[in-house]
Backbone as CSV, one residue per row, in Angstrom:
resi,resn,N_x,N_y,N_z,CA_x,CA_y,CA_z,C_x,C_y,C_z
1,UNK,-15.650,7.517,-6.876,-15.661,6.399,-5.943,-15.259,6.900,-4.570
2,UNK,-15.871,6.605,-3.260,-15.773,6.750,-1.969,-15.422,5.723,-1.382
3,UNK,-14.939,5.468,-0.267,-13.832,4.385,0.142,-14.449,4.499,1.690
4,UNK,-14.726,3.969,2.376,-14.557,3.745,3.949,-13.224,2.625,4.502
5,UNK,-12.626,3.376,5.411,-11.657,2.202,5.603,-11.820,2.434,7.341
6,UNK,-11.314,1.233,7.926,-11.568,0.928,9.229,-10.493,-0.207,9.740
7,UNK,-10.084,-0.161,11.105,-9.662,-1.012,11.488,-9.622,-1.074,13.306
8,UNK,-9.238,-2.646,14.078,-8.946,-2.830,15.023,-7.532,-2.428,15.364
9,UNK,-7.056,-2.699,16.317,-5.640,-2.440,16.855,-4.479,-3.779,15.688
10,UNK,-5.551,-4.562,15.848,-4.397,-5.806,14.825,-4.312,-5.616,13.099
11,UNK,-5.332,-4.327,13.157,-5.048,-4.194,11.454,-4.788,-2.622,11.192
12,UNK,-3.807,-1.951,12.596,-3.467,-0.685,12.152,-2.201,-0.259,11.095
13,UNK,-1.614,-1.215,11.705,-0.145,-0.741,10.291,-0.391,-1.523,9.181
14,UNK,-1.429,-2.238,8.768,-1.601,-2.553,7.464,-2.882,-1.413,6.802
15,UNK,-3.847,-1.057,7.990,-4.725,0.209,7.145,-4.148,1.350,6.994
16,UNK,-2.751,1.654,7.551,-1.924,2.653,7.089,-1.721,2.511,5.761
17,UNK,-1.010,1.744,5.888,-0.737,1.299,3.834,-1.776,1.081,2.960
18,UNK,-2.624,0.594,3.268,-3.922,0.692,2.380,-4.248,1.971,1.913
19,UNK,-4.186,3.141,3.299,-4.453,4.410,3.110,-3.771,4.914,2.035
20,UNK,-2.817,4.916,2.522,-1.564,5.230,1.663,-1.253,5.205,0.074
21,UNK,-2.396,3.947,0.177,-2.277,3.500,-1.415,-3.778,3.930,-2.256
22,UNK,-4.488,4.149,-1.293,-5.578,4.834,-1.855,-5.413,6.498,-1.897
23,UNK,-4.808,7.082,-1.407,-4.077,8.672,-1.822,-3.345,8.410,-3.026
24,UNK,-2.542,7.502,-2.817,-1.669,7.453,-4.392,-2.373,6.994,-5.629
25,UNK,-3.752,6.386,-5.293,-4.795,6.411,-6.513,-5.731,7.300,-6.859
26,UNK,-5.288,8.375,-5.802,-6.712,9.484,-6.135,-7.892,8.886,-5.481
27,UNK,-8.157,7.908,-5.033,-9.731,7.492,-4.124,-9.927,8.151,-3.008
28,UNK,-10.832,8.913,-3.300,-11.514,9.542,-1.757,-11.892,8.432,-0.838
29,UNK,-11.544,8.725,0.038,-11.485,8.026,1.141,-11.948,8.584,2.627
30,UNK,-12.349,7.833,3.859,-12.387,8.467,5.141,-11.824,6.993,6.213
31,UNK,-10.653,7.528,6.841,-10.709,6.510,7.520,-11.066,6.968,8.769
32,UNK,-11.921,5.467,9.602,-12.359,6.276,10.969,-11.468,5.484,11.914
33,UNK,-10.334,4.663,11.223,-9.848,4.754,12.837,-9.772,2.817,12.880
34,UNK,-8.906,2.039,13.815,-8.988,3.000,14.831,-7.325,3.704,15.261
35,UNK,-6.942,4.462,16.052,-5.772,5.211,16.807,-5.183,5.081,17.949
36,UNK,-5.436,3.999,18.219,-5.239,3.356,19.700,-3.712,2.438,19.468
37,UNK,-3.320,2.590,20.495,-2.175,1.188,20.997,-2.625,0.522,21.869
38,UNK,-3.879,0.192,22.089,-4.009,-1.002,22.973,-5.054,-1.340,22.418
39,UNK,-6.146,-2.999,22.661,-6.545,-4.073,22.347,-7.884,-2.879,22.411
40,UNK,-8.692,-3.000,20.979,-10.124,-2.679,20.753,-11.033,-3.651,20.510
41,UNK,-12.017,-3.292,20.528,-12.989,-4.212,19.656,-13.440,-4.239,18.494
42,UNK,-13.096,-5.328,17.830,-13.490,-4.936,16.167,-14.774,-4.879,15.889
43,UNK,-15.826,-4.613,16.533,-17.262,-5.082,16.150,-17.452,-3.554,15.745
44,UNK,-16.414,-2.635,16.842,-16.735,-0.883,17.279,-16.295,-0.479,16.087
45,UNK,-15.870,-0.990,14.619,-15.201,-0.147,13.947,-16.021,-0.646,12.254
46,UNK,-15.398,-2.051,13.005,-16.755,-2.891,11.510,-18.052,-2.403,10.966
47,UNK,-18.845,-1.913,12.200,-19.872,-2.235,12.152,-20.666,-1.106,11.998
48,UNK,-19.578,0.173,11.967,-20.183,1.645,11.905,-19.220,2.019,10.338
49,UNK,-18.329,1.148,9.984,-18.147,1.154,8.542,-19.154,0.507,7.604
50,UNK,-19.720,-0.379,7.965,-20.603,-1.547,7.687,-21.599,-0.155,7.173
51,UNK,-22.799,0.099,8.140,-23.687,0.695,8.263,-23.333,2.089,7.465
52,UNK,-22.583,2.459,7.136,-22.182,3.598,6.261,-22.057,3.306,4.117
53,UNK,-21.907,2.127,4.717,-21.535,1.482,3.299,-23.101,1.772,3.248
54,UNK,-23.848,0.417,3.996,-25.116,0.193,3.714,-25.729,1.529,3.191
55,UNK,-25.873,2.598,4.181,-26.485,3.982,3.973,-26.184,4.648,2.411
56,UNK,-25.247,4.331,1.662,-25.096,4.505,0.513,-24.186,5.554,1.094
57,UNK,-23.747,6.300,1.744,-22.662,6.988,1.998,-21.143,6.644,1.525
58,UNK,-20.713,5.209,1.034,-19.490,4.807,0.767,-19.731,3.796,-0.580
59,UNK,-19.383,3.623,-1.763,-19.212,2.855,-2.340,-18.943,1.460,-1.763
60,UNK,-17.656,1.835,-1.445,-17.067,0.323,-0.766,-16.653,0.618,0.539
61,UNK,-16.297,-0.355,1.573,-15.552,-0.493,2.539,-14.748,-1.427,2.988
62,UNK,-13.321,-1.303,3.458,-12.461,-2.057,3.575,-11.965,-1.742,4.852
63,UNK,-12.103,-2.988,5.663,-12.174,-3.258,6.982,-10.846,-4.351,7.193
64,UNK,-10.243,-3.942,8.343,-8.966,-5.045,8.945,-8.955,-4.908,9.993
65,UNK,-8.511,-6.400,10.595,-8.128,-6.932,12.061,-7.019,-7.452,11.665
66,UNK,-6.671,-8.139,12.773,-5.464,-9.341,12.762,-5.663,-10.720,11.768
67,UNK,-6.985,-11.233,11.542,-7.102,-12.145,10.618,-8.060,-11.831,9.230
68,UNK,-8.795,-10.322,9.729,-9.670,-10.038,8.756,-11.612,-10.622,9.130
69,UNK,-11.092,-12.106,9.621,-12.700,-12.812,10.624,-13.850,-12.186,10.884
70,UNK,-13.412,-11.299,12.234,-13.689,-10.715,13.495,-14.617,-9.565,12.280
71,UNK,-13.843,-8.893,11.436,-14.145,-8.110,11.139,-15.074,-8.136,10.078
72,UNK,-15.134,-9.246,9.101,-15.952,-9.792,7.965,-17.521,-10.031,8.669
73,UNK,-17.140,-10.427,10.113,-18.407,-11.323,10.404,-19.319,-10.103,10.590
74,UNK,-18.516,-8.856,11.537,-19.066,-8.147,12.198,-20.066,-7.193,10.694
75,UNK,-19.274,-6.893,9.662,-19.722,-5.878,8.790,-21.080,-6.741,8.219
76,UNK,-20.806,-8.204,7.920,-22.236,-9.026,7.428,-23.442,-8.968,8.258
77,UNK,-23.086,-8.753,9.266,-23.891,-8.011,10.209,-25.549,-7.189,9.678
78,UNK,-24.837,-6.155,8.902,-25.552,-5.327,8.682,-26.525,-5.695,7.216
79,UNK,-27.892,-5.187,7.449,-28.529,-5.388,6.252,-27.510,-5.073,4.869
80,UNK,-27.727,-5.000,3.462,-27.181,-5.134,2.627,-25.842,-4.875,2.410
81,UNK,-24.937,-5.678,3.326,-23.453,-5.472,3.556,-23.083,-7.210,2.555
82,UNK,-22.216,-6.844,1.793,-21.617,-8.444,1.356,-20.015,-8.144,1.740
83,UNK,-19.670,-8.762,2.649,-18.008,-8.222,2.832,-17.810,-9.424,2.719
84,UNK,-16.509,-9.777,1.898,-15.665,-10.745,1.700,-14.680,-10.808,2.283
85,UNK,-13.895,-11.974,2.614,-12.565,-12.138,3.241,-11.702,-12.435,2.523
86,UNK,-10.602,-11.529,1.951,-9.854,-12.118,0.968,-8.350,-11.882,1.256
87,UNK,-7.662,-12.894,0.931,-6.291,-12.765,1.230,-5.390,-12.921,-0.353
88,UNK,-6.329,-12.871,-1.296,-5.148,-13.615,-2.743,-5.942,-12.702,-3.706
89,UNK,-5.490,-12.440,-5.064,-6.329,-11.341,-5.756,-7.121,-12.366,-6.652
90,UNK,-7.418,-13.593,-7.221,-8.081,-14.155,-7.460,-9.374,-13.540,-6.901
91,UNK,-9.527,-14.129,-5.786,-10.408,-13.939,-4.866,-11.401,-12.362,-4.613
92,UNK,-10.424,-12.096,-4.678,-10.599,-10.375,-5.185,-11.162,-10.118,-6.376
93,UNK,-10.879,-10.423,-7.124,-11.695,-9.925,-8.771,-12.727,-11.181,-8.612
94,UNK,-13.079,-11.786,-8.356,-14.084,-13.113,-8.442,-15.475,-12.698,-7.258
95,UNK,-14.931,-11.876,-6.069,-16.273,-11.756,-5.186,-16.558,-10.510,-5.669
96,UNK,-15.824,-9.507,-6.305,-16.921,-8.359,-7.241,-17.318,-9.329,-8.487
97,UNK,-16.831,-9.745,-8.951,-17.272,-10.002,-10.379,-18.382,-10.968,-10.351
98,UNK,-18.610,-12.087,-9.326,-19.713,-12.937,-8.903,-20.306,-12.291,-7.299
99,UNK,-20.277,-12.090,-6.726,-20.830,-11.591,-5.490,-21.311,-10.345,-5.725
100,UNK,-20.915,-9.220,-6.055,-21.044,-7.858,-5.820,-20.704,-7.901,-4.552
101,UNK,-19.337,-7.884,-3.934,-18.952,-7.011,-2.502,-19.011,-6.144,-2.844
102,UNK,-19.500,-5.458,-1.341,-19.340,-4.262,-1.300,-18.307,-3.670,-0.259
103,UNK,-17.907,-4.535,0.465,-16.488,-4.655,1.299,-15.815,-5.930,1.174
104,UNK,-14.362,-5.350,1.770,-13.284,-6.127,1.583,-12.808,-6.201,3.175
105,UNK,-12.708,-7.387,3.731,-11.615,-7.499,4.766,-10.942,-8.288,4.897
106,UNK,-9.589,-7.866,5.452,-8.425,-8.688,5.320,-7.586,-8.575,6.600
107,UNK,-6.659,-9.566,7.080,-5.979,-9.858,7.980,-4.141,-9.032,7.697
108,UNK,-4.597,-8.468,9.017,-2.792,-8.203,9.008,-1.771,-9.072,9.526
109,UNK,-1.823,-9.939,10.558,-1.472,-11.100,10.549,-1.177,-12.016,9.742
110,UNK,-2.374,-12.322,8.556,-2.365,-13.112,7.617,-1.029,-12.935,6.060
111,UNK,-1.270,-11.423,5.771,-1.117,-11.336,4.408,0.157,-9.709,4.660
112,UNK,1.032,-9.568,3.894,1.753,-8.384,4.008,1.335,-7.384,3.181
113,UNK,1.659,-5.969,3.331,1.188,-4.590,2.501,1.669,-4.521,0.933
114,UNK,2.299,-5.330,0.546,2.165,-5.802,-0.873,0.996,-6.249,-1.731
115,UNK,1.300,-7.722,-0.830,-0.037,-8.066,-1.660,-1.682,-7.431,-1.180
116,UNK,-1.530,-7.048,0.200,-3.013,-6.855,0.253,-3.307,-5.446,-0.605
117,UNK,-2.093,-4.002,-0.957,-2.733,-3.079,-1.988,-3.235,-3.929,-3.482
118,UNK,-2.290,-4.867,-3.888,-2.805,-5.454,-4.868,-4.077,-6.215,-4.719
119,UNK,-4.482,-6.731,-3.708,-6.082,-7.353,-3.440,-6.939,-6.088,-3.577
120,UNK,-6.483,-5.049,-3.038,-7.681,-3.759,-3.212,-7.453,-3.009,-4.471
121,UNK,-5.987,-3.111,-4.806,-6.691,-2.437,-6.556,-7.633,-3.230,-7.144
122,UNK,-7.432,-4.701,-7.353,-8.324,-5.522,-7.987,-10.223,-5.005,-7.465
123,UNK,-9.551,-5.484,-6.346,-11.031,-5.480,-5.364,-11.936,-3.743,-6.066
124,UNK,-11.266,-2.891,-6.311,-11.755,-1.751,-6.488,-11.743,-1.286,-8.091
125,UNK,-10.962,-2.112,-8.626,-11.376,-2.016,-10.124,-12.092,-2.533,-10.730
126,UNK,-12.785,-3.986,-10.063,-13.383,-5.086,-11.497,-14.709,-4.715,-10.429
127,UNK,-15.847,-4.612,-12.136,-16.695,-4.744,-11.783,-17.727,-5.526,-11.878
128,UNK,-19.068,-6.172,-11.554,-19.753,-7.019,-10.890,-20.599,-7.694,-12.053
129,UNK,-20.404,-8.748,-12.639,-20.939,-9.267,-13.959,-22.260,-9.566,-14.175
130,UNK,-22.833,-8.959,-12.958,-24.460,-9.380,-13.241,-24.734,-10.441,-13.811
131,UNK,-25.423,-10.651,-14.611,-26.587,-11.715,-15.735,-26.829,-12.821,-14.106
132,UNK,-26.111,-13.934,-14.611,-26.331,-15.237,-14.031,-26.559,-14.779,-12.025
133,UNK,-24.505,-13.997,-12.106,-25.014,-13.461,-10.539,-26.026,-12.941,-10.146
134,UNK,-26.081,-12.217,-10.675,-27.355,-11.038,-9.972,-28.504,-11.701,-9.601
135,UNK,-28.561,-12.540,-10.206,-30.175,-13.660,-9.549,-29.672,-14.069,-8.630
136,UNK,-28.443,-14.589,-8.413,-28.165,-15.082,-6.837,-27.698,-14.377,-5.495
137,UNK,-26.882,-13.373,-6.219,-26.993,-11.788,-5.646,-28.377,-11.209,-4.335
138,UNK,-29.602,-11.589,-5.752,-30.757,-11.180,-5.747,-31.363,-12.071,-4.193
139,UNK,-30.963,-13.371,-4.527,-31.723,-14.386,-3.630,-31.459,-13.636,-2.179
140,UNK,-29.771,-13.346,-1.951,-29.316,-12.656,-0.499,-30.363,-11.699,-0.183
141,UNK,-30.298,-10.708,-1.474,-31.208,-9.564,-0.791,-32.539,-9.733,-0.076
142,UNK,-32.936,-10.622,-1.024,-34.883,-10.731,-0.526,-34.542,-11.512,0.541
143,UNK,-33.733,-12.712,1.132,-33.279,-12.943,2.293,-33.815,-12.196,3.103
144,UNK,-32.588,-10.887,3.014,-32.536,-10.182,4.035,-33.565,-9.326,4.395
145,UNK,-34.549,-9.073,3.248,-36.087,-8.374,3.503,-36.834,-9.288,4.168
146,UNK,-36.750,-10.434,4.436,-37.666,-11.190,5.540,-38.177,-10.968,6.811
């Protein structure tokens, strides 16, 4: 499993810990950033994690801002990107297990480095139940071939 992780200035000390917790699971990982102390744009970080996922270069990607939003909207962006916004692990095992995400973003503002490693173990362990989903799964994709 390959990991992309990304963030704005409002989701740097929570993608620290994410990092952090993906070394202590053995997940290869790349984070690109960002390294700044002052105000970025989250579209600049989303959206070239986004497009990496898509490329098949990353399994998953997990993207943060200050609310997680900014950054969800920006990665849906991209052709076959499903990023979810999740703040609770429900939520987390339910958009792999019915959605197939393929990213996760979350708010540092919102949620503390507790629970959000526990949203990404979930998020990165359960996998995607097909049958019923996958036809609706399916509907997004051909969507997006229009």
């Amino acid at each position: 499993m390959k990991v992309i992780l990304a963030s704005d200035h409002g989701g740097k000390n929570l993608r620290q810990e994410v990092s952090n917790l993906l070394e202590e699971l053995g997940i290869e990982f790349e984070d690109i950033g960002c390294d700044c102390e002052g105000s970025v744009d989250y579209p600049d970080y989303g959206i070239p994690a986004a497009e990496r996922v898509a490329k098949g270069e990353f399994d998953y990607g997990i993207v943060i801002c200050g609310t997680g939003i900014g950054m969800s909207i920006s990665a849906n962006k991209v052709k076959g990107i499903r990023c979810a916004l999740v703040h609770d692990v429900f939520s987390a095992k339910a958009t792999r297990q019915h959605n197939n995400a393929n990213m996760l973003a979350m708010g540092e503002r919102v949620i503390g480095p507790g629970l959000a490693n526990e949203i990404v173990k979930h998020f990165l362990e359960t996998e995607f139940d097909g049958g019923r989903h996958e036809n609706r799964v399916n509907k997004i994709t051909q969507f997006e071939e229009q």
